[in-house]
N, C-alpha and C positions, 0 to 999 in steps of 0.2 A: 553656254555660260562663259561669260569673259577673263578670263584670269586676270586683266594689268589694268584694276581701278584705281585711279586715285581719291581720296579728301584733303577737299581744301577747307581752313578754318582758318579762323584770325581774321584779320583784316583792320584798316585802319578804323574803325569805326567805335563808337558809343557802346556797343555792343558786342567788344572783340573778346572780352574774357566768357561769355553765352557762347557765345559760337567755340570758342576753344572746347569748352564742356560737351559741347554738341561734337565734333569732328571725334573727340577723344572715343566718345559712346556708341560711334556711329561706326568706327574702324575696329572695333572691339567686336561686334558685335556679327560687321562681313567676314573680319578674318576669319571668321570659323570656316567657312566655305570657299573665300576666295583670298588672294594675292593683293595685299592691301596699300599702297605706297600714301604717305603721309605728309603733305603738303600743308607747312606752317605759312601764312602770309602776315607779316609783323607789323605792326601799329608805324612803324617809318616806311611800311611801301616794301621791304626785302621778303624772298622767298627762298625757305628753309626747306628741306627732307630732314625730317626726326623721325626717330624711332616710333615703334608703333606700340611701348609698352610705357610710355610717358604718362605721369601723373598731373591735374592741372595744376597742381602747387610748382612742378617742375618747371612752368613758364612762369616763375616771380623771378627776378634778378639773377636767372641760372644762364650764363651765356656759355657751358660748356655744351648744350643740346644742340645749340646753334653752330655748328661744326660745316655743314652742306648745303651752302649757298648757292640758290638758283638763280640760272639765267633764264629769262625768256627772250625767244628769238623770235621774230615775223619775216623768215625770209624764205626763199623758195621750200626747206623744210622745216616749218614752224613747229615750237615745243618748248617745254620746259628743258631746259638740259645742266646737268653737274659736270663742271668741267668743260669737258669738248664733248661730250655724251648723252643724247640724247635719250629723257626717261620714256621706256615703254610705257607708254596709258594709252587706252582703247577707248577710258569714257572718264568723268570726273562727277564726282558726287560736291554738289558745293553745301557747304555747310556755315556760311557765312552767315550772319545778321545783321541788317542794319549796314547800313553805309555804301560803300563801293561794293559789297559783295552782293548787297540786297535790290540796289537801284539799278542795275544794265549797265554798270560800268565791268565788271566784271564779265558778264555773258556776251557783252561787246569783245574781250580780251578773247574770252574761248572761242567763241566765232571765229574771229582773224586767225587764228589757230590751228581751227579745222578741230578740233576737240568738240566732241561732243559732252553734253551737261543735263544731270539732274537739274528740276526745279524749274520756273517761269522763263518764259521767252526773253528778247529785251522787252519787249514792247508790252508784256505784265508787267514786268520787273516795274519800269518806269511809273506807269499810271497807276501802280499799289501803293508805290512809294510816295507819290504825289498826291497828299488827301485833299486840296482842291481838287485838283483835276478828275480823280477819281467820284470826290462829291460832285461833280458837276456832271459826270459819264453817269453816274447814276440817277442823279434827278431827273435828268432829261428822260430817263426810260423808266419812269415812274417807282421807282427802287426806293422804299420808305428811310430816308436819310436825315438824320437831324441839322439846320441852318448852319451852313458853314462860309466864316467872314475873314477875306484874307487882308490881316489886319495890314494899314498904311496910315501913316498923320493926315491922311486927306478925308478919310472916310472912313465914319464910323457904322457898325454894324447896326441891323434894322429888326434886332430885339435885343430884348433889357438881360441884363446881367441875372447873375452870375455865371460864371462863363467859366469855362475846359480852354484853358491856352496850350496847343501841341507846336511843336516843330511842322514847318508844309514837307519837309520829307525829314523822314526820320521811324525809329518804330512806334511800338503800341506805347510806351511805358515811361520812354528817358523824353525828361522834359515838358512832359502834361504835367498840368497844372490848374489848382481850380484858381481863379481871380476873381476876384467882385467887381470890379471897375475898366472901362476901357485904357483908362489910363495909366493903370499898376500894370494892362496887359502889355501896353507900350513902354513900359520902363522893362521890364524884366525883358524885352524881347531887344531893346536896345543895349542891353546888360550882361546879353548870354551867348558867347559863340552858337549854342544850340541851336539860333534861330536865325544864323547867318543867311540860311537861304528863303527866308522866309517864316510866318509862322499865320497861324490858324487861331480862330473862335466858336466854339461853339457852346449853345447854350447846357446850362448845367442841370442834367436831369435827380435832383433830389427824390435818393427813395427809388433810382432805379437797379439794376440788377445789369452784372454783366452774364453774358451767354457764349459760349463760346463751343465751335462743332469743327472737328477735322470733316475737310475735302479732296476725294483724290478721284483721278478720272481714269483709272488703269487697274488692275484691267477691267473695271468698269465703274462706271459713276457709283459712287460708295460715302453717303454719309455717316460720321462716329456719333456715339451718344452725345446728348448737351452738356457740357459742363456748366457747373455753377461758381466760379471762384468765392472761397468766404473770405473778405478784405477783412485786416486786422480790426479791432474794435474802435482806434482812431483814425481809420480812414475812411474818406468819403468817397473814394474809388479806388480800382483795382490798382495798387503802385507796381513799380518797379522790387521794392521790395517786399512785397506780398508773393508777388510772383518768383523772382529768385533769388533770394537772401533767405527764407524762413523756412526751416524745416529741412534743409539741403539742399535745396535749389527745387525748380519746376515741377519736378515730379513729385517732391515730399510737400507742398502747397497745400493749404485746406481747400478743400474743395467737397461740390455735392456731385457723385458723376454715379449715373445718371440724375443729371439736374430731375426736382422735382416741381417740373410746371404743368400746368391744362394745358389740356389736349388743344386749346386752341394758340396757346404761344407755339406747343411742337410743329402746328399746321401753318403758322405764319412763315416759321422759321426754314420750314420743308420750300414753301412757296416762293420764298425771294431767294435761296439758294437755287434752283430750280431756272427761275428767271437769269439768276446773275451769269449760270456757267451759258448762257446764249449770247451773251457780250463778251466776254471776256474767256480767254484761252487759263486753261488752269494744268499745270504738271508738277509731278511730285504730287508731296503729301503739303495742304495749306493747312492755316487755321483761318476761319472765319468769325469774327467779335461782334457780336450784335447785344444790345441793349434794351433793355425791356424793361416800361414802366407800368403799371396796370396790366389792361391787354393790348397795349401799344408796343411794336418791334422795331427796332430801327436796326438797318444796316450797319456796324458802326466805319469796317474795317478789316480788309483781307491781308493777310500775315503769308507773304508768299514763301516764306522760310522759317517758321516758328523752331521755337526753341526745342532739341530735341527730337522736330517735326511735328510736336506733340502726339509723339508713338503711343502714349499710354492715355490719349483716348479711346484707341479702339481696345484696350487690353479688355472689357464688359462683353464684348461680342466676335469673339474669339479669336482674334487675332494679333499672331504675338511679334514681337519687333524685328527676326531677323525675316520673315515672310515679308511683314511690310516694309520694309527696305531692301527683299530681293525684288518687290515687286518694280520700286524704284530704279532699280540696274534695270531690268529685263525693260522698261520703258524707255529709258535713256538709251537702250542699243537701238530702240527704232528711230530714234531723233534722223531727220536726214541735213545733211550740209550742203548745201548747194545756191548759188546764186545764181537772179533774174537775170539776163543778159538779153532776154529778146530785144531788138531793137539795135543794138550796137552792131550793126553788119557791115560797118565800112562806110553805106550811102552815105551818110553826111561829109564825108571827109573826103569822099570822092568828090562829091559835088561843090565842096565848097573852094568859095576864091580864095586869093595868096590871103594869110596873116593881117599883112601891113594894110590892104584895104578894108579888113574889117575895123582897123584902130581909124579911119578915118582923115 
């Protein structure tokens, strides 16, 4: 068992105050057991060590928690360090959503590091993040996905409105939107930092349900019951504030869990989960969001860092949160760090002419 973890939370992201929520609950919960260090990463890019009995009201306008300013270093001994002092960590629990924590800019950082990390590769990290790319990875391998249109003034999408506007990376929640028109989708997406890096269409299933199942592959392939979320009685999809503003955030949520659907949505849903983890490398605890209208299931969207982890899916089948989050450490000690190097043995450099002949 490792004593020197840390969590990392915050981050510059849409989603930095969730993720605070998440780190706080997350290091509460190891400390019972282990050596907990507490790594704030701030909405301007700096890295704190705070205490580990912080409230999250304590990050509104309280700059005295903010005392222990990190550096990170990348040189021959790379780390976090306070001061000239370099922090013991053995592994890091990222607890980030959304943004740089969520997209492989972050897992890029721990890499270079030599830090090993809870949660998705870069290379999930990127393609969950990226809902083209990801609807495109999946169409191709017959993954039942709803028409996804990456909107541009050149070209418009090839079905009729009403339409779901999201961010092309971004999460589940901040910044979807339903539109009626291709062209309110093109205003509001000219209008919104949210969709600086692009944004997405897809059409609006009236009358469908969301579904939503935790996934974890350690220590073995393990799906949670379906959730059913119940969207406020004026919403037409699951919002941002359904999800965490009501009731005290994610886990006081209305909800049906265990979702009450046929046996034949459970069998779809078992089915393209099944299929999906063959594509795609899955670590940590995910959430995966799928939509169902009639007996129709659609993939919607893998949540490689959900809120909380969404622990308290599995709480129905008996599994309670500090288990699945030791399960999360004892996986992240098997991560191995090592880079491909076959090939760089010198021949080319031996063999090759001067410099200035190759410039011509």
């Amino acid at each position: 068992m490792s004593d020197n973890l840390a969590i990392i939370f915050g981050g510059p992201s849409p989603e930095h105050d969730i993720s605070i929520l998440t780190g706080l609950q997350t290091s509460r919960v190891l400390s019972s057991k282990y050596q907990v260090l507490n790594i704030y990463w701030s909405q301007d890019n700096k890295w704190y060590l705070v205490d580990a009995n912080l409230e999250s009201k304590d990050f509104l306008d309280n700059n005295s928690i903010f005392k222990k300013e990190l550096n990170v270093r990348l040189d021959s001994n790379p780390g976090f360090y306070y001061k000239k002092k370099k922090l013991d960590i053995s592994l890091i629990i990222n607890s980030c959503h959304g943004g740089p924590g969520e997209d492989g800019t972050l897992q890029s950082l721990l890499d270079l590091m030599e830090i090993k990390y809870s949660g998705p590769s870069l290379s999930t990290s990127q393609l969950c993040m990226d809902k083209y790319a990801f609807f495109t990875l999946m169409s191709k391998n017959n993954i039942p996905v709803l028409n996804t249109h990456l909107i541009s003034h050149k070209h418009e999408p090839g079905f009729k409105g009403p339409y779901i506007l999201k961010p092309r990376f971004g999460g589940s929640s901040i910044g979807v939107e339903i539109v009626q028109d291709y062209k309110t989708a093109l205003s509001i997406t000219n209008n919104s930092t949210l969709y600086n890096h692009g944004s997405i269409l897809q059409p609006f299933l009236e009358d469908s349900n969301d579904l939503l199942v935790g996934v974890r592959t350690y220590p073995e392939t393990d799906y949670s019951d379906i959730e059913k979320p119940i969207r406020s009685s004026n919403n037409e999809m699951f919002s941002y504030k359904d999800k965490y503003l009501e009731n005290g955030g994610l886990e006081g949520s209305r909800r049906e869990l265990p979702a009450k659907v046929d046996a034949s949505i459970k069998s779809q849903i078992t089915e393209i989960l099944d299929r999906l983890l063959t594509i795609i490398e899955i670590k940590g605890i995910c959430r995966v969001d799928f939509l169902s209208k009639g007996e129709k299931v659609y993939l919607n969207e893998v949540n490689t860092i959900p809120g909380s982890y969404a622990l308290y899916l599995w709480e129905h089948i008996g599994l309670n949160k500090f288990d699945l989050l030791k399960d999360m450490v004892d996986e992240t000690q098997l991560k191995t760090i090592n880079w491909i190097k076959e090939g760089s043995d010198g021949t080319a450099l031996k063999t090759a002419k001067d410099i200035q002949s190759k410039l011509g």
